[in-house]
C-alpha positions in Angstrom: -16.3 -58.0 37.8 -14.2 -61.6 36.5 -13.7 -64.2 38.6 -15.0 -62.4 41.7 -17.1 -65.2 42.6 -17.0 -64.5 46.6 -18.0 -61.0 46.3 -20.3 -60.0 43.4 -20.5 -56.0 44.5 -16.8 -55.4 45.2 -15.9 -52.4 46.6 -15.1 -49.3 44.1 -12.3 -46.7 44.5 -12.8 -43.3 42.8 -10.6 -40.6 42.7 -11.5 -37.1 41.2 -15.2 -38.4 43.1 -16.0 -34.8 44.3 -17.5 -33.4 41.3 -18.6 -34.0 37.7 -17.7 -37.6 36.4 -16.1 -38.7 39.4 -19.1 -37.8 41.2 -21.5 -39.2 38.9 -19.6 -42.6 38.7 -20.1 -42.9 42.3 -24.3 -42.2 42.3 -24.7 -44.1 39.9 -22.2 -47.4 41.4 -23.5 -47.1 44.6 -27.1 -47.4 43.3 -25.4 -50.6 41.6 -24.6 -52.0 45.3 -21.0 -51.3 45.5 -19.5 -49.6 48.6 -17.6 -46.7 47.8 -14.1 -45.3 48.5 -14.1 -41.8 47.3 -11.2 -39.7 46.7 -10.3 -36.4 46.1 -8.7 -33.3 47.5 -11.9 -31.4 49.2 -12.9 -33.5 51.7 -15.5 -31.1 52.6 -17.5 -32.0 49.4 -16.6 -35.7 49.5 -18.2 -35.7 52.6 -21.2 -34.6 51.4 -21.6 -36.6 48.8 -20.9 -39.3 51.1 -23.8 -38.5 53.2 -26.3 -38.6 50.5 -25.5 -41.2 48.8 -25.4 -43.8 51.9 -29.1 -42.0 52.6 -30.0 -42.5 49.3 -28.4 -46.4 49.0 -27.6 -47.2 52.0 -24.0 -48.6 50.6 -20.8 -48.8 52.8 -18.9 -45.4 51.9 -15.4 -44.4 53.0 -13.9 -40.9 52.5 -10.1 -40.4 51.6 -8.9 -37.0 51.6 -6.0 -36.7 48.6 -3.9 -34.8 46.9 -2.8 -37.0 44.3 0.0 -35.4 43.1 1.1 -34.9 46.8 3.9 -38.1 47.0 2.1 -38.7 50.7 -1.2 -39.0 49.7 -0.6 -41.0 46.3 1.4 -43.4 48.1 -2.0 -43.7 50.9 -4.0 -44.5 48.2 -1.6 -47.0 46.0 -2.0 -48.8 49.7 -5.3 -48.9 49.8 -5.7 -50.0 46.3 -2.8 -53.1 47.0 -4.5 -54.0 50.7 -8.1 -53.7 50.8 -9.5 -57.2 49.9 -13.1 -55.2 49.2 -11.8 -53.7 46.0 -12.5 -54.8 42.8 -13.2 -51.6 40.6 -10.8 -48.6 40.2 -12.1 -45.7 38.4 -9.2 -43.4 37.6 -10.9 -40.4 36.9 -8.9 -37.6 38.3 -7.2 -35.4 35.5 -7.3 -31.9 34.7 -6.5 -29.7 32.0 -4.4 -26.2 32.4 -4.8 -22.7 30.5 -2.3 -22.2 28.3 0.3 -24.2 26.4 4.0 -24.6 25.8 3.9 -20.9 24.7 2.8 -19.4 27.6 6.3 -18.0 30.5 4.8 -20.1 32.9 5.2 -23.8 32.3 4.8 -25.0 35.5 0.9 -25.8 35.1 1.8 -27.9 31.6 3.8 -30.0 34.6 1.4 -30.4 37.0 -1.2 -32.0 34.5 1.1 -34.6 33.9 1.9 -35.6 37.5 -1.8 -35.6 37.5 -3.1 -36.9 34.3 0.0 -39.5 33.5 2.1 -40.2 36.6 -1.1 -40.5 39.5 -3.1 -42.5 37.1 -0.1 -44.8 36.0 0.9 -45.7 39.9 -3.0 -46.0 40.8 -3.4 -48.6 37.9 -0.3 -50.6 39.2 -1.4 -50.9 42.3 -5.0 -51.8 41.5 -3.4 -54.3 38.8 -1.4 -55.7 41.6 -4.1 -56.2 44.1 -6.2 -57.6 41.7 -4.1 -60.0 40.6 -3.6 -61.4 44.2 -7.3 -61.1 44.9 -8.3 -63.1 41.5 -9.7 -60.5 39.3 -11.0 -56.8 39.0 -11.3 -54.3 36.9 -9.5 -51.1 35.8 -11.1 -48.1 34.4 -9.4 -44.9 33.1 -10.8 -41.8 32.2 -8.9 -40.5 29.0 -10.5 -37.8 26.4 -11.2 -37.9 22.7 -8.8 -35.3 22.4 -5.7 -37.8 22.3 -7.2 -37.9 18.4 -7.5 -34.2 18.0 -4.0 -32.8 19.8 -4.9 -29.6 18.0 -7.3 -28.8 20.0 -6.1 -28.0 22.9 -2.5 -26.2 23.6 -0.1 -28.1 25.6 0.6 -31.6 26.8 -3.2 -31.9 27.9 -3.7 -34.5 24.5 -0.5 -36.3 25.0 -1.8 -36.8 28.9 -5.2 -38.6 27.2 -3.3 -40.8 24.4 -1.3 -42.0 26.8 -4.5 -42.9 28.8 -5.3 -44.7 25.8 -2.2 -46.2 25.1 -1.6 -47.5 28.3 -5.1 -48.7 28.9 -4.9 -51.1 25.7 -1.5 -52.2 26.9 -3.3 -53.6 30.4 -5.7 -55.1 28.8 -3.6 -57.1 26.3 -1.2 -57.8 29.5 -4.1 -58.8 32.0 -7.0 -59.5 30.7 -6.1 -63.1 29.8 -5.5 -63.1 33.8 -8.9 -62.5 34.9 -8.7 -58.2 35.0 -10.8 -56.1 32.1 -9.6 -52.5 31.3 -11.5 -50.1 30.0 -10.8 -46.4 28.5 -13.5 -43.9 28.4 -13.0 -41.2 26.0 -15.5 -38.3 26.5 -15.7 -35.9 24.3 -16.6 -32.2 25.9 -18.7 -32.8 28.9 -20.2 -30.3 31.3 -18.0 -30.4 34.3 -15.8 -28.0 36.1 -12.6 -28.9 34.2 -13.8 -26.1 31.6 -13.9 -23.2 34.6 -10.8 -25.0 36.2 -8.5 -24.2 33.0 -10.0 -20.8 32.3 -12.9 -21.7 29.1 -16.2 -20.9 29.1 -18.4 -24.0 28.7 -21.0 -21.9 26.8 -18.5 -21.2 24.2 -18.1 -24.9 23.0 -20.5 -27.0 20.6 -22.0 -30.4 21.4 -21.3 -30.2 25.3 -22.8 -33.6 26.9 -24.7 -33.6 30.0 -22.4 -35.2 32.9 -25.1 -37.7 33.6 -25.2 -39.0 29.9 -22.0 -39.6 29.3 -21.5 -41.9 32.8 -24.5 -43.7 31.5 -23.1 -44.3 28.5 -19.5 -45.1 29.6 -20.9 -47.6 31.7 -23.1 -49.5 29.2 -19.6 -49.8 27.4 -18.3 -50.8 30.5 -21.5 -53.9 31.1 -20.0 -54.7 27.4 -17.0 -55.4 28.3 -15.5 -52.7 25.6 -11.9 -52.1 25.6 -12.5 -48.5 24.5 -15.7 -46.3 25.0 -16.3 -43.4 23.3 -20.1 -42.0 24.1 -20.0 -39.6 21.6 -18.9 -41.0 18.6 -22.1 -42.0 16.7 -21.0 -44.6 13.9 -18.8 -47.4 15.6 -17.2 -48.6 12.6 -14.9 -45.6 12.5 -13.3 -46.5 15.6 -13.2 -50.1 13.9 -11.8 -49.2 11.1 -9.5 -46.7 12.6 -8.4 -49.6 15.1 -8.2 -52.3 11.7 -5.9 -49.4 10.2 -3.5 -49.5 13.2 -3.4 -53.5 13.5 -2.7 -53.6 10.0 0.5 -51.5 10.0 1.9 -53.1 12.9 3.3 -56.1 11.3 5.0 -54.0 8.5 7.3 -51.8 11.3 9.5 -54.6 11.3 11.7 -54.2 8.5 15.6 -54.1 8.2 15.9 -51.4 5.8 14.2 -47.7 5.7 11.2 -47.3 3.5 12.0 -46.7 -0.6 10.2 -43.3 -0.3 14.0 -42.6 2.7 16.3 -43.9 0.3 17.3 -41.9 -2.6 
């Protein structure tokens, strides 16, 4: 962590911790030394997880129960995040993806993803950015998807949930990490979770799946680098850079009085 000179293993607070990434990130933190707060909605398995990884460490774990796009239990956990002096790492991994898209009668799941995928994770970085702040430094990291590049590949609002992961995760880290906090965005690419059974896809039906394990690994080797953006799959890193140049470079030339020639005829 920066500036976290007092406590060199802060705490950690995952949500989405009682499977797959979420799960992973906490094995492989608490074999790092930090004490855990784990979050989810089946307390059931967070307990178990819980129980094997203190045997297994011997880390500091708490357990909180939440349904994150429950009001209640967001606001529970926004506390936590603001008042606990221990925590200096949020990993914002909950998310989920739903079955259909915008064609499908029933819309309702389309809604749910972004309670979970965009308003949860937005209010869980605030607070975390707020407590941080007050406590000197921390660090923010938020589980997006590669798929906020490739919107056709999935129906519905599930890309436009992981850009704006993206998106916002950029804007942090231009906003805070001249004061002390690093954000990072992970951007996984298919990864052999429950997500796929969860929104009604076979795993076995998609190409270049990566092994949960791998991918944590990897996200947090970017994460030891300090990258702003990690994305374990891609192979040559110059297309992000260049992709990233492209972007910088049209920035300055939105400014402009007048419409494009190619608008005015």
């Amino acid at each position: 962590m920066t500036n976290r000179t007092t406590d060199p293993t802060p705490a950690a607070l995952i949500t989405g911790a009682s499977s797959g990434i979420g799960a992973t990130y906490a094995d492989r933190l608490a074999r790092r030394g930090h004490p855990l707060v784990l979050v989810a909605r089946d307390a059931a398995r967070l307990d178990a997880l819980a129980a094997r990884l203190r045997a297994d460490t011997g880390v500091a774990i708490d357990v909180l129960p939440a349904d994150l796009t429950d009001p209640a239990s967001l606001a529970a956990v926004e506390a936590r995040l603001r008042d606990d002096s221990r925590i200096g790492l949020l990993v914002n991994n909950a998310g989920a993806a739903a079955p259909a898209g915008f064609s499908d009668p029933d819309l309702a799941p389309q809604y749910r993803l972004v309670d979970l995928n965009v308003v949860a994770l937005t209010r869980l970085a605030g607070a975390a950015a707020q407590g941080f702040l007050a406590r000197g430094g921390g660090a923010i990291v938020n589980i997006g998807s590669v798929v906020a590049f490739a919107p056709e590949w999935l129906p519905g609002v599930y890309g436009a949930t992981k850009a704006y992961v993206l998106t916002l995760s950029q804007a942090l880290q231009s906003e805070l990490g001249p004061r002390g906090l690093y954000v990072q965005a992970v951007l996984p690419a298919a990864t052999r979770t429950e997500i796929w059974e969860r929104s009604g896809r076979a795993v076995e039906n998609l190409q270049g799946v990566m092994e949960v394990g791998e991918m944590v690994d990897a996200a947090l080797k970017g994460f030891d680098r300090r990258e702003a953006v990690t994305i374990p799959s891609l192979p040559d890193e110059s297309q992000w850079d260049a992709f990233e140049a492209t972007r910088r470079a049209m920035v300055p030339n939105f400014a402009q009085s007048h419409a494009a020639a190619r608008y005015r005829d």
